[in-house]
Biotite code that builds the C-alpha atoms (Angstrom):
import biotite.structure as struc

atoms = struc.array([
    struc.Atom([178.954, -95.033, 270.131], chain_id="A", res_id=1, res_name="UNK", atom_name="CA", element="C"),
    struc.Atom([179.755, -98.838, 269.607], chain_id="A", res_id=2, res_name="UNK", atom_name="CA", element="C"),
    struc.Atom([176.871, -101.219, 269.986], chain_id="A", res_id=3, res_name="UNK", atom_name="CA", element="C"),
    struc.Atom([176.702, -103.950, 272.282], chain_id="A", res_id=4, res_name="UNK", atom_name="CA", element="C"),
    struc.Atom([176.415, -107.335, 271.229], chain_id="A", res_id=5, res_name="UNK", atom_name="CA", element="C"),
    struc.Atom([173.860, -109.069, 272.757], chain_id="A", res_id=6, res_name="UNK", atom_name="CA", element="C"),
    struc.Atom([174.792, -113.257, 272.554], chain_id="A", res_id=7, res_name="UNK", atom_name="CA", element="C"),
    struc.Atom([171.782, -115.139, 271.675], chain_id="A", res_id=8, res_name="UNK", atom_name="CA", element="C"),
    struc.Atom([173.580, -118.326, 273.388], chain_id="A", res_id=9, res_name="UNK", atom_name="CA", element="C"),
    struc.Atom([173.840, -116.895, 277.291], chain_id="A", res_id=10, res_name="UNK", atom_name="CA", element="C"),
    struc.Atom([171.010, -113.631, 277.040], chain_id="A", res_id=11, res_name="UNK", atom_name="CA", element="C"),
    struc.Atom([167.246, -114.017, 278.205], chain_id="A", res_id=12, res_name="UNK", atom_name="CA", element="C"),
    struc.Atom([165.583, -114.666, 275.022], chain_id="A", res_id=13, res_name="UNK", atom_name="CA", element="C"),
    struc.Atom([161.883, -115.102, 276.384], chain_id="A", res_id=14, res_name="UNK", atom_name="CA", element="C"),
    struc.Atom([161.998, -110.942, 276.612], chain_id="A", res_id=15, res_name="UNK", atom_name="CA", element="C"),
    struc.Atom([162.987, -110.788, 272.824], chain_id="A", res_id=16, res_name="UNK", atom_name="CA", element="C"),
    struc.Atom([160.016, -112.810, 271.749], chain_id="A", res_id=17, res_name="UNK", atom_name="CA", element="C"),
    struc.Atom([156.563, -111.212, 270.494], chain_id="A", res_id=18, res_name="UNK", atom_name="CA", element="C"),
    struc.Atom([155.957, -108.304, 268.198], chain_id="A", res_id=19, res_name="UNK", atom_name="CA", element="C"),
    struc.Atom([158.769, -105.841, 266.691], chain_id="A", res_id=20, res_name="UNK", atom_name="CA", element="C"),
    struc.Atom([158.350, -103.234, 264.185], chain_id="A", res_id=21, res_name="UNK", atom_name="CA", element="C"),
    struc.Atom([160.710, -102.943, 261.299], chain_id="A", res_id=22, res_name="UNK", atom_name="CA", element="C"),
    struc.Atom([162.079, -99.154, 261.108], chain_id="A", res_id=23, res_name="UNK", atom_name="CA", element="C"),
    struc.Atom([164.831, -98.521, 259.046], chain_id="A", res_id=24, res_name="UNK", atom_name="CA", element="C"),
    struc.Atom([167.900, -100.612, 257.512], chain_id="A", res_id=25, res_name="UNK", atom_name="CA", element="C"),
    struc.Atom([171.137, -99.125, 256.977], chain_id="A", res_id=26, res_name="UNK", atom_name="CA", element="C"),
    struc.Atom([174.771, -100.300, 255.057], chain_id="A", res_id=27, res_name="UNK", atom_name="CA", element="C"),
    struc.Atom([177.348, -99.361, 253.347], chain_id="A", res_id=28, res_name="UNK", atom_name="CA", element="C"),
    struc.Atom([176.600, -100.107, 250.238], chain_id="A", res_id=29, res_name="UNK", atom_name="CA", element="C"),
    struc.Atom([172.704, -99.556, 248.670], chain_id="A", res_id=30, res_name="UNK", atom_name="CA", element="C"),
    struc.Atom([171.858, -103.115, 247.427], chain_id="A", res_id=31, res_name="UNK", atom_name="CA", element="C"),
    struc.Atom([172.532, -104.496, 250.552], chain_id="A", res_id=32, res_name="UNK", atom_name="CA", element="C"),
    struc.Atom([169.096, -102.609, 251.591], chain_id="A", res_id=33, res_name="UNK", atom_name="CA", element="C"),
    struc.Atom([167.367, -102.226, 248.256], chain_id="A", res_id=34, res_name="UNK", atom_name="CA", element="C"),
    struc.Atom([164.922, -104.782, 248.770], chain_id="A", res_id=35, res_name="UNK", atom_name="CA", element="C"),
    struc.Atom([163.528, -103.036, 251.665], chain_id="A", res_id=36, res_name="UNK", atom_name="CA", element="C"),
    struc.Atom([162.721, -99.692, 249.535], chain_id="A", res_id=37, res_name="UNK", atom_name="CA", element="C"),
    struc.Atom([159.594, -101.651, 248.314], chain_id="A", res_id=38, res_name="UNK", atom_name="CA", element="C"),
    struc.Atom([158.112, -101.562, 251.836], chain_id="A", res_id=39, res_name="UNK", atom_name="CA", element="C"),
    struc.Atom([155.708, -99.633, 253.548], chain_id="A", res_id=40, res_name="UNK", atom_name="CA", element="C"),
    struc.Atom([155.730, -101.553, 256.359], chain_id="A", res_id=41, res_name="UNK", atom_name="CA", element="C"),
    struc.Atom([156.194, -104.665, 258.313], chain_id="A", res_id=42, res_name="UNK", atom_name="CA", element="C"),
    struc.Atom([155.674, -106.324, 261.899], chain_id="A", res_id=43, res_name="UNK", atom_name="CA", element="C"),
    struc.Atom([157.290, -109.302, 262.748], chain_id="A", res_id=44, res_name="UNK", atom_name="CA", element="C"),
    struc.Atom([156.850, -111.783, 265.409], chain_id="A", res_id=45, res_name="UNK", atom_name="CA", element="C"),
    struc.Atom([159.751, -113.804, 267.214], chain_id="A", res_id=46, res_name="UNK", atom_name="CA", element="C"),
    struc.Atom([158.171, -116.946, 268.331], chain_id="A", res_id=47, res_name="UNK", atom_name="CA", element="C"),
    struc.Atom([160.450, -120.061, 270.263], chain_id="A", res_id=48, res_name="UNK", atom_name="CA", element="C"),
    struc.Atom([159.266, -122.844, 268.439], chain_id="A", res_id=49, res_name="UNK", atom_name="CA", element="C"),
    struc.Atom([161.326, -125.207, 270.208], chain_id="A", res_id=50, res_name="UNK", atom_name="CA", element="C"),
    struc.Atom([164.242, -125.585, 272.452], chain_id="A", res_id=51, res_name="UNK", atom_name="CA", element="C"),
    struc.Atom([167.436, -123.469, 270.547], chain_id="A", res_id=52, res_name="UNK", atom_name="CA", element="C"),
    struc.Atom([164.884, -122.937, 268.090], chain_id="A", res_id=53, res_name="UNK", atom_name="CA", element="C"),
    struc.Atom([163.150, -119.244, 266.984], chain_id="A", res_id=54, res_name="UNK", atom_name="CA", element="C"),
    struc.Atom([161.069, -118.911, 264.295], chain_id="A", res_id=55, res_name="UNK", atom_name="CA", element="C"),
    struc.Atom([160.280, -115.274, 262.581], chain_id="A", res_id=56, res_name="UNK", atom_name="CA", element="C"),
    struc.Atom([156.903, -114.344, 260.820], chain_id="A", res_id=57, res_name="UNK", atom_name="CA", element="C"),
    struc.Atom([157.517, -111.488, 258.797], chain_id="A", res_id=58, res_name="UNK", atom_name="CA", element="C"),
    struc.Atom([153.610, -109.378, 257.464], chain_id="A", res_id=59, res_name="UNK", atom_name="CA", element="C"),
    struc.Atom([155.059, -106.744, 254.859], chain_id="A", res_id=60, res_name="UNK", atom_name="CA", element="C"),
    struc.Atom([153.009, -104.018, 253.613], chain_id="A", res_id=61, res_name="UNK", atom_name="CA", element="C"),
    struc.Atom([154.202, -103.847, 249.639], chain_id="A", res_id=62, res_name="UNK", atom_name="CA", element="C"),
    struc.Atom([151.845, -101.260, 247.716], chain_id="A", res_id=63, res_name="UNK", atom_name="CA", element="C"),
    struc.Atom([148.287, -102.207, 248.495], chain_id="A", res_id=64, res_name="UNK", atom_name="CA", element="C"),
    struc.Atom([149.263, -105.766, 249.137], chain_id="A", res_id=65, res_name="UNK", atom_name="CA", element="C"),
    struc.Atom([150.436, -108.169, 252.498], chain_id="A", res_id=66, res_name="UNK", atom_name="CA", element="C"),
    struc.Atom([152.848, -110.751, 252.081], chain_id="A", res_id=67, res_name="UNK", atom_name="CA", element="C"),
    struc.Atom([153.930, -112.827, 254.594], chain_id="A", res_id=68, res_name="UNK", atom_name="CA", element="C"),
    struc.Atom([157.381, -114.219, 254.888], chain_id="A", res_id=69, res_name="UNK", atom_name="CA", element="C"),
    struc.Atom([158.373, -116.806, 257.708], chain_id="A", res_id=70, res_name="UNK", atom_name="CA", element="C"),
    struc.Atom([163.134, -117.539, 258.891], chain_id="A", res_id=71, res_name="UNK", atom_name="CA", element="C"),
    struc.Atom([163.630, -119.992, 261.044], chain_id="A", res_id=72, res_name="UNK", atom_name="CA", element="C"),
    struc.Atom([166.547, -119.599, 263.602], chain_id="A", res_id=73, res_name="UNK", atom_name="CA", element="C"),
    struc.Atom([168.882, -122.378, 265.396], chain_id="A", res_id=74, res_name="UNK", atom_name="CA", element="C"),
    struc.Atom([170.875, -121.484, 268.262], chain_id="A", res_id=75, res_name="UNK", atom_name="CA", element="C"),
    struc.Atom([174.106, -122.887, 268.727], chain_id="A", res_id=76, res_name="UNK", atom_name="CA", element="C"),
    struc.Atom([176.078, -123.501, 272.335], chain_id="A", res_id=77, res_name="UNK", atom_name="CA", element="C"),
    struc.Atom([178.904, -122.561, 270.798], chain_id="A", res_id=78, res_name="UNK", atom_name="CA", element="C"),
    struc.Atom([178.126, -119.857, 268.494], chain_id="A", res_id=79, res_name="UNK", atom_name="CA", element="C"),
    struc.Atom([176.444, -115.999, 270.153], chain_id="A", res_id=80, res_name="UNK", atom_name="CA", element="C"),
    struc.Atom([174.570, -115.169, 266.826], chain_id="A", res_id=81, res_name="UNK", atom_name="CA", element="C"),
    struc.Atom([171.599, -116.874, 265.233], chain_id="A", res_id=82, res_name="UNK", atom_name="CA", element="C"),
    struc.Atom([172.105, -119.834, 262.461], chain_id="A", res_id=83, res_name="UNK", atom_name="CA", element="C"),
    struc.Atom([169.611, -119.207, 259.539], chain_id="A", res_id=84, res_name="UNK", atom_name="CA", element="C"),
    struc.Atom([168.276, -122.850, 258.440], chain_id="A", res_id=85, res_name="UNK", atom_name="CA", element="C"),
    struc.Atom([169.636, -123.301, 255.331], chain_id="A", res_id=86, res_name="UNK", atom_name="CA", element="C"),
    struc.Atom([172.300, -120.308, 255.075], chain_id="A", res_id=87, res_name="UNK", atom_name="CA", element="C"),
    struc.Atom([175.222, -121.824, 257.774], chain_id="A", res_id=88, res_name="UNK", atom_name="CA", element="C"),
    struc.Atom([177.378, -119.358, 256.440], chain_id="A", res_id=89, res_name="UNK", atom_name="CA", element="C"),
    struc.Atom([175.086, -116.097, 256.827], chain_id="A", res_id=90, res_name="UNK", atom_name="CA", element="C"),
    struc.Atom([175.745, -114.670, 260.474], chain_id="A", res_id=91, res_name="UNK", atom_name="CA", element="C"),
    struc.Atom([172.931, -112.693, 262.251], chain_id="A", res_id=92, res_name="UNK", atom_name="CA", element="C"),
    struc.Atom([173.977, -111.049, 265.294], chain_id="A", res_id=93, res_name="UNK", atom_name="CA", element="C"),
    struc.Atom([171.658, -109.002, 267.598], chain_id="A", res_id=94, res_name="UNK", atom_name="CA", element="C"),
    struc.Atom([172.447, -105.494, 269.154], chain_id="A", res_id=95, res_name="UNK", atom_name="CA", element="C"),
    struc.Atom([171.015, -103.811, 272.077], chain_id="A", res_id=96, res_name="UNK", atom_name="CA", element="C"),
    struc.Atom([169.108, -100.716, 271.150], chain_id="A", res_id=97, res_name="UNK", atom_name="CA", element="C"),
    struc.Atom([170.486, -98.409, 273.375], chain_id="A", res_id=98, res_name="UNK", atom_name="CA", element="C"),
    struc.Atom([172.791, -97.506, 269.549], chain_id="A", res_id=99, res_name="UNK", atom_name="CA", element="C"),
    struc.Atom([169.269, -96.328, 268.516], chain_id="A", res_id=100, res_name="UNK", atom_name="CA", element="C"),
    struc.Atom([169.101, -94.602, 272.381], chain_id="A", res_id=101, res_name="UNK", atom_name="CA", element="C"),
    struc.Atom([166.181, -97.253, 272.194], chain_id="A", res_id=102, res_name="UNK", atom_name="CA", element="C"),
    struc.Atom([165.785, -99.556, 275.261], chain_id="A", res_id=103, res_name="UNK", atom_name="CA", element="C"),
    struc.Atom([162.264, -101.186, 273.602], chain_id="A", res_id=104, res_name="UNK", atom_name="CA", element="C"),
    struc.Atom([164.394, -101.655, 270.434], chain_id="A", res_id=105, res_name="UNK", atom_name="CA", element="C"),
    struc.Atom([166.953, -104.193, 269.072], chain_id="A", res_id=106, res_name="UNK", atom_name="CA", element="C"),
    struc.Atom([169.301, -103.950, 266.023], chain_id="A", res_id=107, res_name="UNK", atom_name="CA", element="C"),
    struc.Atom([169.849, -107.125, 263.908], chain_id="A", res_id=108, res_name="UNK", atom_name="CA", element="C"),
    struc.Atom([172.506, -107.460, 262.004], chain_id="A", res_id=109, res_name="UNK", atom_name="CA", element="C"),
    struc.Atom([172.886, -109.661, 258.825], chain_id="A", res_id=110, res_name="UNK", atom_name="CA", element="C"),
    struc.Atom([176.261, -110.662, 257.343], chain_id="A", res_id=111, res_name="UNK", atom_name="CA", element="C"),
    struc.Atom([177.961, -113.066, 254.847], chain_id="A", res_id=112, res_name="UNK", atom_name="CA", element="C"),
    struc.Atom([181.008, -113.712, 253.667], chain_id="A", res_id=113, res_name="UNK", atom_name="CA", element="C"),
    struc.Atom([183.071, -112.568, 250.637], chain_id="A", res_id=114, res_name="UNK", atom_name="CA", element="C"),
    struc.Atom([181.643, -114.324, 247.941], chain_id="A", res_id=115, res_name="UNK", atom_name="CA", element="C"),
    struc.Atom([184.986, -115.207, 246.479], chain_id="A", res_id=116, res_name="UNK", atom_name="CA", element="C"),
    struc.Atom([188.461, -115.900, 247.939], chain_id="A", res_id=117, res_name="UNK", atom_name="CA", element="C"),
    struc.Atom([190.093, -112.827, 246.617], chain_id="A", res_id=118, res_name="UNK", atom_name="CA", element="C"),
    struc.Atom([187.141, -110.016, 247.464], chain_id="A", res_id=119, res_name="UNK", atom_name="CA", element="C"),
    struc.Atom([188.754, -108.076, 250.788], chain_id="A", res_id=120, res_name="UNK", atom_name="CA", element="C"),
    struc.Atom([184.531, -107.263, 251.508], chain_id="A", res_id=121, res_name="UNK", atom_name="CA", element="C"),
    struc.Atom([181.349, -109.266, 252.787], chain_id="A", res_id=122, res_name="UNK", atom_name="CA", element="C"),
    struc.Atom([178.695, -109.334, 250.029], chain_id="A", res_id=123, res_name="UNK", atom_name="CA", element="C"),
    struc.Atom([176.019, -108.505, 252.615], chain_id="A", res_id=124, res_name="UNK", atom_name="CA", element="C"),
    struc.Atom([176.149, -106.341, 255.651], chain_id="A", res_id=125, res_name="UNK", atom_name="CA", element="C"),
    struc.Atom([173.598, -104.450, 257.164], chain_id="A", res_id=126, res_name="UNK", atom_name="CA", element="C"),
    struc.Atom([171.759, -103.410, 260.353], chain_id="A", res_id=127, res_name="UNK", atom_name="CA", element="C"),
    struc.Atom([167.851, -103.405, 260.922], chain_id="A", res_id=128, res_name="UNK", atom_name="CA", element="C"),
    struc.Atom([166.196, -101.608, 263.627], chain_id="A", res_id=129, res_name="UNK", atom_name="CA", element="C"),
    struc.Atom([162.993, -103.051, 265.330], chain_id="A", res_id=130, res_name="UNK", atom_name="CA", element="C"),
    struc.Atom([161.053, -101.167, 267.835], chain_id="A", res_id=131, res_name="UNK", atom_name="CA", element="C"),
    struc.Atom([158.152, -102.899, 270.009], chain_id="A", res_id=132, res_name="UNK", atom_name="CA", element="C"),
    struc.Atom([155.987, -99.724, 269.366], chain_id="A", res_id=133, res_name="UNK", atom_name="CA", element="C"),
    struc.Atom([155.138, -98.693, 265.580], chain_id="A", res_id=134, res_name="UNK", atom_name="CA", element="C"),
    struc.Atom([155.648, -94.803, 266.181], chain_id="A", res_id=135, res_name="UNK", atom_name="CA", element="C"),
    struc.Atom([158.990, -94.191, 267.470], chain_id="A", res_id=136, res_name="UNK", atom_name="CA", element="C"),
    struc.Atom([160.562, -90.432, 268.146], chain_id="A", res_id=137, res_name="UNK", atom_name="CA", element="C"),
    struc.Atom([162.460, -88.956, 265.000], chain_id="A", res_id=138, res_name="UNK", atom_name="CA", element="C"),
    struc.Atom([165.295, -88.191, 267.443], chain_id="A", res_id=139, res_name="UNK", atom_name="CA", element="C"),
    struc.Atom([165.698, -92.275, 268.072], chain_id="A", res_id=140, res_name="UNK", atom_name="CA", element="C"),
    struc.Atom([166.126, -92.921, 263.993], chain_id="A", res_id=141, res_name="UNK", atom_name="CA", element="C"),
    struc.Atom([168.488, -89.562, 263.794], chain_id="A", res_id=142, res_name="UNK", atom_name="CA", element="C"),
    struc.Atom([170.475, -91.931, 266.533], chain_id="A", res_id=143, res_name="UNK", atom_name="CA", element="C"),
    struc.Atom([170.283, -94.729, 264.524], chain_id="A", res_id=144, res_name="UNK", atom_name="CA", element="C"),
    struc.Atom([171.408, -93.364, 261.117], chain_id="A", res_id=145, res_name="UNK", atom_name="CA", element="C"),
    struc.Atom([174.411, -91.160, 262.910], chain_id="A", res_id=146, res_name="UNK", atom_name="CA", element="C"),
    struc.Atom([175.646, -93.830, 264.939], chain_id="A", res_id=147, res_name="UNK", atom_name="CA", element="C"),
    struc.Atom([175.470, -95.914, 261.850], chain_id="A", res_id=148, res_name="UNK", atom_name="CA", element="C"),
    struc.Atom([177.335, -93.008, 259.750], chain_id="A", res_id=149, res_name="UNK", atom_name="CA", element="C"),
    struc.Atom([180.587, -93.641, 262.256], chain_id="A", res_id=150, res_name="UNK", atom_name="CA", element="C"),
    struc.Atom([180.567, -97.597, 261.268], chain_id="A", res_id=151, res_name="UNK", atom_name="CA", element="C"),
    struc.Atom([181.049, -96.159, 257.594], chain_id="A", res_id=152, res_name="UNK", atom_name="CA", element="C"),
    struc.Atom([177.185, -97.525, 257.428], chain_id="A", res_id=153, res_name="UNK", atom_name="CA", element="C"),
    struc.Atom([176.048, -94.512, 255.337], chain_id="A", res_id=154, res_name="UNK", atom_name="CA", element="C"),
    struc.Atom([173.213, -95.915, 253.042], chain_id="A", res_id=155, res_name="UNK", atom_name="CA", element="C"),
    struc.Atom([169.637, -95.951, 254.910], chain_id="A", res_id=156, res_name="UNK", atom_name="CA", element="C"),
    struc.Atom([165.874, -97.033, 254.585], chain_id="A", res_id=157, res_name="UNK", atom_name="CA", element="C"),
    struc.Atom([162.992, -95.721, 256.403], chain_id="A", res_id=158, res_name="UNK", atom_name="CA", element="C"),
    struc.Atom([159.719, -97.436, 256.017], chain_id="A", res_id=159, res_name="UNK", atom_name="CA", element="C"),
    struc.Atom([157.471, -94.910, 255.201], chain_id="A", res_id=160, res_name="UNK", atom_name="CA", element="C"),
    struc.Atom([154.521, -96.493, 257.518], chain_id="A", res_id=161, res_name="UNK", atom_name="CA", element="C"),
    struc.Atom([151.908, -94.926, 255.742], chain_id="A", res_id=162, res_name="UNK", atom_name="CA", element="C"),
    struc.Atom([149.406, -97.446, 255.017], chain_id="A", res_id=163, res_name="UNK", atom_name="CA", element="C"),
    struc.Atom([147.686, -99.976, 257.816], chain_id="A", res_id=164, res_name="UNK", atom_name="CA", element="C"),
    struc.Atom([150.104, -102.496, 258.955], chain_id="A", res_id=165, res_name="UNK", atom_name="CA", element="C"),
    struc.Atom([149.363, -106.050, 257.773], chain_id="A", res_id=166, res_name="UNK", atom_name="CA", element="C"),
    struc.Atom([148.165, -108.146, 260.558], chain_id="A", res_id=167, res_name="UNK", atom_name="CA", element="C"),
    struc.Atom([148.919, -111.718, 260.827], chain_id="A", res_id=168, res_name="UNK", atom_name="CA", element="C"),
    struc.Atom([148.033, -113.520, 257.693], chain_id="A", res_id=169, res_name="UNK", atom_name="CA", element="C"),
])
């Protein structure tokens, strides 16, 4: 199954706002999605801050500790993924859930370029899942991961969610 690209220019974006929660990562290659081993687990909250503008609050669960973590977004007329103040060159597209067979869920994914001229690969590619509700079916992840596995994707990260989620700091 392909997933469909939903362009953040020309798509509703008042029903993406309010509270996700981060499920699993996936890419083809591990460091891409190393950072999120360290997790337990996170909620995030998409706010519009102002017009074209989203801002993204990020409470991660690390050990016994909360940190909080805050991206803001600028959306471009003439560009259908999300500008990352300060990283122009990063691209952060968003995918409907129904990949996951999810229709609370969305699938960001984060890209940049080669670092150099002559490397034929991005240095960062991955997908992350979010889900509105915390528990989500096994079968919906199983979609994830194997739909993932046919976009050569194979590398994955569940967060555990074993420990209370960190509420806003």
């Amino acid at each position: 199954m392909n997933p469909e690209q939903l362009f953040v220019n020309s798509v509703d974006r008042q029903q993406y706002l309010g509270r996700w929660f981060f499920q699993a990562a996936v890419s083809h290659r591990e460091a891409d999605i190393q950072r999120f081993k360290a997790l337990d687990s996170t909620v995030f909250i998409m706010e519009e801050t102002a017009n074209d503008t989203l801002v993204l609050t990020g409470n991660m669960r690390v050990g016994e500790d909360c940190r909080k973590q805050m991206w803001t977004y600028l959306i471009k007329p003439e560009r259908g993924d999300l500008e990352l103040l300060g990283r122009p060159q990063r691209r952060n597209l968003l995918w409907s859930g129904v990949w996951a067979n999810c229709l609370d869920c969305i699938v960001f994914q984060e890209i940049e370029p080669p670092l150099r001229e002559t490397d034929s690969e991005d240095s960062l590619n991955r997908f992350m899942l979010y889900a509105r509700q915390k528990d989500v079916p096994p079968e919906m992840l199983t979609a994830f991961l194997r739909n993932s596995a046919c976009h050569k994707m194979t590398e994955s990260v569940r967060l555990p969610q074993e420990k209370e989620f960190c509420s806003q700091l």
